[in-house]
FIVEX-26154 format. One record per atom (N, C-alpha, C, O): atom name; y, z, x; residue number from 1. Coordinates in pm, whole numbers, plus 50000, padded with zeros to 5 digits. Layout:
N
NODE  atome      y      z      x  num
NODE     CA      Y      Z      X  NUM
...
END
This chain:
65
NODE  atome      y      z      x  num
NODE      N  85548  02554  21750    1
NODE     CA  85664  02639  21772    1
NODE      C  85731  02599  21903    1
NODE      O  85665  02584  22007    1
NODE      N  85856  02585  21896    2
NODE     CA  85943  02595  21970    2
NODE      C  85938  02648  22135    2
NODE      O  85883  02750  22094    2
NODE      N  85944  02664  22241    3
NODE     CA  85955  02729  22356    3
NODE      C  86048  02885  22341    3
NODE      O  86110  02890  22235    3
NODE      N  86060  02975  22406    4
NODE     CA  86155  03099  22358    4
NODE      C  86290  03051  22444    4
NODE      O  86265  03001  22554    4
NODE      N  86424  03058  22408    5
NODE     CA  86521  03022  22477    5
NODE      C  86619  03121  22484    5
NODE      O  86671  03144  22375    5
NODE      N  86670  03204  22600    6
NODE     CA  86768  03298  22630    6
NODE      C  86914  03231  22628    6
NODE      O  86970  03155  22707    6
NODE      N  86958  03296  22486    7
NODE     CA  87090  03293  22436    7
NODE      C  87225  03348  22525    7
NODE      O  87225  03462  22571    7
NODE      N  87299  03288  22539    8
NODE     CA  87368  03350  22652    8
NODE      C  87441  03486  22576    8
NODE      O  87478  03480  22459    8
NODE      N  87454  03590  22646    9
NODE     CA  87546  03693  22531    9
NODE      C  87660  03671  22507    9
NODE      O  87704  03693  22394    9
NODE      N  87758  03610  22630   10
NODE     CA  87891  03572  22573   10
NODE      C  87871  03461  22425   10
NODE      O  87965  03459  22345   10
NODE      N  87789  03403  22408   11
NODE     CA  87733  03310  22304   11
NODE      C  87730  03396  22145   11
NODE      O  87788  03384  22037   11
NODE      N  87625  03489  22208   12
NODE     CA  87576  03580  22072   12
NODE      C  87713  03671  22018   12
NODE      O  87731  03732  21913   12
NODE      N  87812  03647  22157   13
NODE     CA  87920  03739  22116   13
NODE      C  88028  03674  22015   13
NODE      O  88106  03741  21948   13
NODE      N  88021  03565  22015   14
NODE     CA  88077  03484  21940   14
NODE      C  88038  03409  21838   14
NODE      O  88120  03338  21779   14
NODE      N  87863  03415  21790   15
NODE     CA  87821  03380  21667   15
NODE      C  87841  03404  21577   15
NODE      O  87873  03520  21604   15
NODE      N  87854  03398  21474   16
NODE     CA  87853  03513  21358   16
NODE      C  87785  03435  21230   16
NODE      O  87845  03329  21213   16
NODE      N  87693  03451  21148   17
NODE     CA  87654  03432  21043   17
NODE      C  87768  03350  20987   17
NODE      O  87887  03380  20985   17
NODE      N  87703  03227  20937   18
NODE     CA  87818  03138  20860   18
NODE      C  87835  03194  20709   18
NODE      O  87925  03141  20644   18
NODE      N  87758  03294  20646   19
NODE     CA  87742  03326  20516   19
NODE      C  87830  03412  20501   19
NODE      O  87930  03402  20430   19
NODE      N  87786  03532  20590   20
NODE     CA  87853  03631  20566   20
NODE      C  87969  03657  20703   20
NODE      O  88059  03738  20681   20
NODE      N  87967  03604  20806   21
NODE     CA  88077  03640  20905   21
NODE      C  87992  03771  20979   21
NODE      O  88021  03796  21096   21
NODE      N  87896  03847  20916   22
NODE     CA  87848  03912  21031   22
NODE      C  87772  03926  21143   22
NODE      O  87691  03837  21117   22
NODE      N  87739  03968  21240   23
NODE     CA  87667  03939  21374   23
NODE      C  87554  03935  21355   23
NODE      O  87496  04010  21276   23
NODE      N  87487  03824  21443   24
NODE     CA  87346  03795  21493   24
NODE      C  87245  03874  21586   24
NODE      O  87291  03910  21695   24
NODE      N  87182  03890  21573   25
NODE     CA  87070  03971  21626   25
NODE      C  86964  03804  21661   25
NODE      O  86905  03717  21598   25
NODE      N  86999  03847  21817   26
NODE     CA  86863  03762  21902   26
NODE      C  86709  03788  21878   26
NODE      O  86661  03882  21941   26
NODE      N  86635  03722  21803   27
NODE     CA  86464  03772  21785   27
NODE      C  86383  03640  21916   27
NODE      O  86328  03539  21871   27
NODE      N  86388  03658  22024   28
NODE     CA  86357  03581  22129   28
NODE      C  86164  03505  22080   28
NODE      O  86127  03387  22083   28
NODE      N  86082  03636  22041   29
NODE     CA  85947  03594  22007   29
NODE      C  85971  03531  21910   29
NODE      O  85859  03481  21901   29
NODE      N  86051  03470  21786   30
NODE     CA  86077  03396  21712   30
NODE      C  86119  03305  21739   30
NODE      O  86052  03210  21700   30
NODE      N  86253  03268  21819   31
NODE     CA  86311  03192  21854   31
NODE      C  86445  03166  21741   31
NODE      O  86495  03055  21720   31
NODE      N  86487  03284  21679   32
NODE     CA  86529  03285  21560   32
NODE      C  86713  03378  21589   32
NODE      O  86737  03466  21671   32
NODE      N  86801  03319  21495   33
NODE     CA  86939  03422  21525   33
NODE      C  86939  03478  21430   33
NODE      O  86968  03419  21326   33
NODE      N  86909  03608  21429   34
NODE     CA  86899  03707  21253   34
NODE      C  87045  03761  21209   34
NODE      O  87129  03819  21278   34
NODE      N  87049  03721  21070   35
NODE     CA  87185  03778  20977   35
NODE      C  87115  03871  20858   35
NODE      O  87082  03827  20748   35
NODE      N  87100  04013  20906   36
NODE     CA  86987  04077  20852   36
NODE      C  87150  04091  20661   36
NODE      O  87130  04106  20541   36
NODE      N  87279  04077  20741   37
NODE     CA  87369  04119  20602   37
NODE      C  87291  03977  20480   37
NODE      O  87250  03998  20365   37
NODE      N  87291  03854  20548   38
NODE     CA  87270  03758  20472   38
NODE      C  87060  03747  20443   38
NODE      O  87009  03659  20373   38
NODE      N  86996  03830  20498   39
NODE     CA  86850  03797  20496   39
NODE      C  86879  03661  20559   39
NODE      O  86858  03584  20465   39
NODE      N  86920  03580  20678   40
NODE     CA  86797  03482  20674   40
NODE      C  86777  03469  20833   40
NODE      O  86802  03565  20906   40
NODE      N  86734  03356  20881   41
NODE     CA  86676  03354  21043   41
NODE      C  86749  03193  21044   41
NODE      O  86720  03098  20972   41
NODE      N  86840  03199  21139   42
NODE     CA  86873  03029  21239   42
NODE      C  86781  03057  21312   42
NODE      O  86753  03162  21369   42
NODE      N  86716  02926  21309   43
NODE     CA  86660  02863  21404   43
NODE      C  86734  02809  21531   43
NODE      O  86854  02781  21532   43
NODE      N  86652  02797  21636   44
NODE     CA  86710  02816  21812   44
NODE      C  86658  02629  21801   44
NODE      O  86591  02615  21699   44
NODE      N  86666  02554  21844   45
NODE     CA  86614  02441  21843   45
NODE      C  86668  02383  21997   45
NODE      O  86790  02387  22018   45
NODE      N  86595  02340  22083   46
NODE     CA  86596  02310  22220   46
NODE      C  86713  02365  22272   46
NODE      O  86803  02289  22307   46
NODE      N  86727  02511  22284   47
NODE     CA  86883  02578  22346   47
NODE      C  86942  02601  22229   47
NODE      O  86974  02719  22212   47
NODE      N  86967  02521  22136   48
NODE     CA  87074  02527  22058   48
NODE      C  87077  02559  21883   48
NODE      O  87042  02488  21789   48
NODE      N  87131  02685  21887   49
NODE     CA  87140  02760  21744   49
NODE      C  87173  02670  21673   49
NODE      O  87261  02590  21705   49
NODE      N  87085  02665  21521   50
NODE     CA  87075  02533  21435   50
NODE      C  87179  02634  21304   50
NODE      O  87111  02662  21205   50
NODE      N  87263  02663  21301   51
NODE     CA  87335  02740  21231   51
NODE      C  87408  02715  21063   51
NODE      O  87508  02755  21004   51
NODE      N  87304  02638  21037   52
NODE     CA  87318  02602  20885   52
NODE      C  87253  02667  20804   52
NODE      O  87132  02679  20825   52
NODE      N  87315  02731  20681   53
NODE     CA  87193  02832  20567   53
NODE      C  87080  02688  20525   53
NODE      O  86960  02703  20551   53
NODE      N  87121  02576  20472   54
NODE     CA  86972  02514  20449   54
NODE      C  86884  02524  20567   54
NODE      O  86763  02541  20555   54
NODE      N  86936  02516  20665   55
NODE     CA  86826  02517  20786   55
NODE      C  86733  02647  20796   55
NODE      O  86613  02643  20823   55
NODE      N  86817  02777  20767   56
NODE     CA  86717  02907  20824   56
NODE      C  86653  02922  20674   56
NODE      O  86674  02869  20565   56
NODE      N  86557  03029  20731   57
NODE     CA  86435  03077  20654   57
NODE      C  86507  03227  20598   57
NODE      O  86575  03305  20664   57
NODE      N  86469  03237  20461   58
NODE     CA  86480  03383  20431   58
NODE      C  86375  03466  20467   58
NODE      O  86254  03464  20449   58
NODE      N  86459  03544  20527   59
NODE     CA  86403  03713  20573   59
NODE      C  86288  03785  20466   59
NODE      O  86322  03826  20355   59
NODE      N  86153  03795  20516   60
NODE     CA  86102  03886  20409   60
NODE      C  86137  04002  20407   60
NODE      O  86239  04033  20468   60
NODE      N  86058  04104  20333   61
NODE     CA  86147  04249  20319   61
NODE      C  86111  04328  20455   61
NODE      O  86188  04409  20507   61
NODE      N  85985  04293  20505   62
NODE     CA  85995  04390  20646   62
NODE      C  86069  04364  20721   62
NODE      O  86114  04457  20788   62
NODE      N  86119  04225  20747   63
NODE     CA  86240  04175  20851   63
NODE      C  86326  04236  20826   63
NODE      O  86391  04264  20927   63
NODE      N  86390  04299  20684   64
NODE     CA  86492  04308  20633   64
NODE      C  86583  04440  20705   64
NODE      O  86700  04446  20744   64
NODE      N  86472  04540  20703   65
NODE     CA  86517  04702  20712   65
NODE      C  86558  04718  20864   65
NODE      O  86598  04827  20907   65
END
């Protein structure tokens, strides 16, 4: 796993889920940008949000709620 990397907020303020257009939620112990509208997790990869749906992982259902 990855190192944990602090997202800048002006950053997170301007992400948005490429699926659905809605906002990211920082999971830092993951290292992950959550689109809980779309279920899935970007991956953070050395600093930098890997922001492709083939790239992230779907959300199981406890992530989900």
């Amino acid at each position: 796993m990855s190192k944990p990397y602090d997202v800048d907020p002006k950053l997170l303020e301007i992400l948005v889920c490429p699926v659905t257009r809605a906002a990211l939620i920082h999971d830092k112990e993951k290292n992950e940008l959550i689109s809980k509208a779309a279920g899935l997790a970007y991956p953070i990869r050395d600093g930098i949000p890997i922001m492709l749906p083939e790239e992230a992982r779907e959300l199981d259902d406890s992530e989900k709620s």
